[in-house]
C-alpha distance (Angstrom), angle and dihedral (degrees) to the residues before:
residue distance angle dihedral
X1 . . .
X2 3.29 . .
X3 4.10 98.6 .
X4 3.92 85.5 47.0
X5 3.52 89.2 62.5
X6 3.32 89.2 39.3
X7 4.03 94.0 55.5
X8 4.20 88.9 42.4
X9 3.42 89.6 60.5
X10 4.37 97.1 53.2
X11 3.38 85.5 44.5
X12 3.79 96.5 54.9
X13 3.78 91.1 47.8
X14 3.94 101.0 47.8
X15 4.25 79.2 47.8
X16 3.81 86.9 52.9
X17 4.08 98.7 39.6
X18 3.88 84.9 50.5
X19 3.56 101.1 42.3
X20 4.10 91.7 55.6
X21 4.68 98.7 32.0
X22 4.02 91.9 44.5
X23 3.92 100.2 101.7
X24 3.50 99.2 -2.8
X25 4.12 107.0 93.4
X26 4.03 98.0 56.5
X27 3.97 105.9 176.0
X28 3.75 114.5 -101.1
X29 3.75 87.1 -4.8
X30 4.07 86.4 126.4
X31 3.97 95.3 32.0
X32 3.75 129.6 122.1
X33 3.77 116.9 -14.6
X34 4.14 93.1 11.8
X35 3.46 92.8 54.4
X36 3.96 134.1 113.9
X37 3.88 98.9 -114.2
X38 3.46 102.3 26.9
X39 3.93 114.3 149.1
X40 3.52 103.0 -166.2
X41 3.96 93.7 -81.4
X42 4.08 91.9 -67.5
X43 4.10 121.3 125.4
X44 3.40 138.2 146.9
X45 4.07 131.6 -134.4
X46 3.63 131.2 -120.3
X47 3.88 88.7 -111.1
X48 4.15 94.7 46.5
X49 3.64 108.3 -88.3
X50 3.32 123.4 137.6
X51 4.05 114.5 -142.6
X52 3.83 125.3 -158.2
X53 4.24 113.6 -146.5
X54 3.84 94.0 -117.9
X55 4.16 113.2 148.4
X56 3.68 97.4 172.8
X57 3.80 100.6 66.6
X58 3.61 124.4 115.1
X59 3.71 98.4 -133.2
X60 4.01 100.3 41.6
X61 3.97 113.8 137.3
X62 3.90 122.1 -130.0
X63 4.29 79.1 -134.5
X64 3.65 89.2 64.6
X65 3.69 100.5 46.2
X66 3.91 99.8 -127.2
X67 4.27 86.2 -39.1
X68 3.63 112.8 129.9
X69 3.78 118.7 -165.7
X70 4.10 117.1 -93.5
X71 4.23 91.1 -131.3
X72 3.68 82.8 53.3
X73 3.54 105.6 59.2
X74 3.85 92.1 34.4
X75 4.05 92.6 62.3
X76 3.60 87.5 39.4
X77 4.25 94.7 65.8
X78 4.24 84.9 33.4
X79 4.06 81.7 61.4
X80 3.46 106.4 33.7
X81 3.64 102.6 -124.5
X82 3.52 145.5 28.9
X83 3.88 130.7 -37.0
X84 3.91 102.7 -104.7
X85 4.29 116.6 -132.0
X86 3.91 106.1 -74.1
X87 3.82 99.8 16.3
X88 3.61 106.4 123.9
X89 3.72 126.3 -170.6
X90 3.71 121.0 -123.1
X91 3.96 134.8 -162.4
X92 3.72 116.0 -131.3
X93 3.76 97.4 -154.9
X94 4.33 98.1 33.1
X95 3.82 98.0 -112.8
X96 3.67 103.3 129.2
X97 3.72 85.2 -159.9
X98 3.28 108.7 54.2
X99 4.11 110.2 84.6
X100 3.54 101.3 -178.2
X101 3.62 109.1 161.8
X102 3.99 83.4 -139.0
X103 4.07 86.2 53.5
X104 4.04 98.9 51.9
X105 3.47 130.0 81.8
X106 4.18 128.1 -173.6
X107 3.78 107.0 -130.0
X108 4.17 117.1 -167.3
X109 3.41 95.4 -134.2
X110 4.20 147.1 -4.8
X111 3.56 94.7 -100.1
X112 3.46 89.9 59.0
X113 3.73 91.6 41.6
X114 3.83 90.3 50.8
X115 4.11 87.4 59.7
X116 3.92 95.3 62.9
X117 3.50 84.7 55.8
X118 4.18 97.6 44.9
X119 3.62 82.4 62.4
X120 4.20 91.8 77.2
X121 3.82 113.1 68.1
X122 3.70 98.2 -126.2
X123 4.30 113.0 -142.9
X124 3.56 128.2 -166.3
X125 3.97 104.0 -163.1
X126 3.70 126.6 34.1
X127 3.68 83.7 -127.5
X128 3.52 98.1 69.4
X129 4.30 90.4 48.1
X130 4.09 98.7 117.3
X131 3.87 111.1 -139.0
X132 3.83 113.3 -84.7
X133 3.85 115.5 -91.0
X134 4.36 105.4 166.7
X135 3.53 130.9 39.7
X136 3.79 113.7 -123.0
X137 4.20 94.1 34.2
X138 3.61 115.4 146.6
X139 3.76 114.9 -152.9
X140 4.06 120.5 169.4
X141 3.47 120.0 -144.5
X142 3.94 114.9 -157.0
X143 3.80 120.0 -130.0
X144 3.82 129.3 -167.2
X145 3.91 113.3 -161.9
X146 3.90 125.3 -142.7
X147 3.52 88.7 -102.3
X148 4.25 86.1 56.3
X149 3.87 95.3 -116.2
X150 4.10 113.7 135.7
X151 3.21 120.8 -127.4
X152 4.28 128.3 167.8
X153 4.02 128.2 -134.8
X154 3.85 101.8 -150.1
X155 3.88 101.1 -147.1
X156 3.92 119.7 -161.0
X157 4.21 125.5 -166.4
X158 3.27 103.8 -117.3
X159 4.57 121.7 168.0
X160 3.80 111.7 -116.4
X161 3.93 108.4 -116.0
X162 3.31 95.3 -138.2
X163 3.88 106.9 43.4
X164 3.49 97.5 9.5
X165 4.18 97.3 -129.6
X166 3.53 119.6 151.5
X167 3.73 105.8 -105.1
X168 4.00 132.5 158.5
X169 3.74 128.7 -113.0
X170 3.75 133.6 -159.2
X171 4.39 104.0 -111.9
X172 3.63 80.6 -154.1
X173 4.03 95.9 62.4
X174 3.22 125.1 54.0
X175 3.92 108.4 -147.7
X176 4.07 128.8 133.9
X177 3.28 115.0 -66.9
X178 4.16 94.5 -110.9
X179 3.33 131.0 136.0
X180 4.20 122.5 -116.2
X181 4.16 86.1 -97.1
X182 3.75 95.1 48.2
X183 3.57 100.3 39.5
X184 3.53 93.2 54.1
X185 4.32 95.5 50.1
X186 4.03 78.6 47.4
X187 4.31 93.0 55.2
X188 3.21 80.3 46.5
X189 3.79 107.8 51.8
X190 3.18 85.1 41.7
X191 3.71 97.9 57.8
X192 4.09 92.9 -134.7
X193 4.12 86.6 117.8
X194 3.57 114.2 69.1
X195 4.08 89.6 -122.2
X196 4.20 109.9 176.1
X197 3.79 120.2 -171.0
């Protein structure tokens, strides 16, 4: 009798669980914009892209799940039309984020692309950085995180504004141009470093 019971008892469940699933999971019913955690269609890649939720374009990529890159669609509506195959988009100052009509250019092909970005010397150690010699030089230093991704730190020659060294500055932060000695006497002065006699 037991077993019988026992047998009842599945029976009644699978009755239940298919009396309250059938009809309820419809596929992509709660996709995209009805979804839980949807942020308006805006997110932003490991390597500092920002991608725009936009299904219908020609050139979306199955990797990107109907994303297409921000840069993209910006020199898109600067040209007019639609990027043609091999034109790449490039960023005159090497933010990835910042799509600026005035900071994207349409290059005919990668080669040509890969030129713009031949004319940085490219270091791997800090050791190897030479000593700064003329204002407005662009050197990137390559990174590798903890977690082993690469990432670059484009560094610009900039003069200090207080003792007018050479030094080099981030183009991705936007701090005063000081050097390490003057921008500690400013903290400081300024009494925004806890500094005890």
């Amino acid at each position: 009798m037991t077993i019988n019971l026992t047998k009842v008892t599945i029976d009644v469940t699978r009755e239940v669980k298919m009396k309250y699933n059938s009809g309820r999971f419809v596929k992509g019913k709660n996709a995209g914009k009805n979804h839980l955690n949807w942020k308006g269609g805006i997110t932003r890649t490991d390597d500092g892209y920002i991608l725009i939720h936009c299904p219908e374009h020609p050139t979306v990529q199955k990797r990107l799940k109907k994303y297409v890159r921000e840069h993209i669609l910006v020199s898109e509506k600067k040209l007019g039309r639609f990027l043609e195959k091999g034109e790449k988009v490039h960023h005159i100052n090497g933010i990835r984020d910042d799509n600026r009509p005035e900071n994207l250019i349409v290059i005919k092909s990668q080669a040509e692309h890969f030129k713009y970005h031949r004319k940085y010397k490219y270091y791997s150690n800090k050791s190897e950085i030479p000593e700064p010699k003329n204002i407005g030089e662009i050197i990137v230093l390559k990174t590798i995180s903890k977690n082993k991704k690469i990432g670059y730190r484009y560094l610009e020659t900039k003069k200090c504004i207080s003792c007018e060294n050479l030094i080099r500055r981030n183009i991705y932060i936007k701090t005063k141009d000081l050097c390490k000695k003057c921008m500690s006497s400013y903290l400081i002065k300024r009494n925004i470093v806890g500094y005890k006699k």
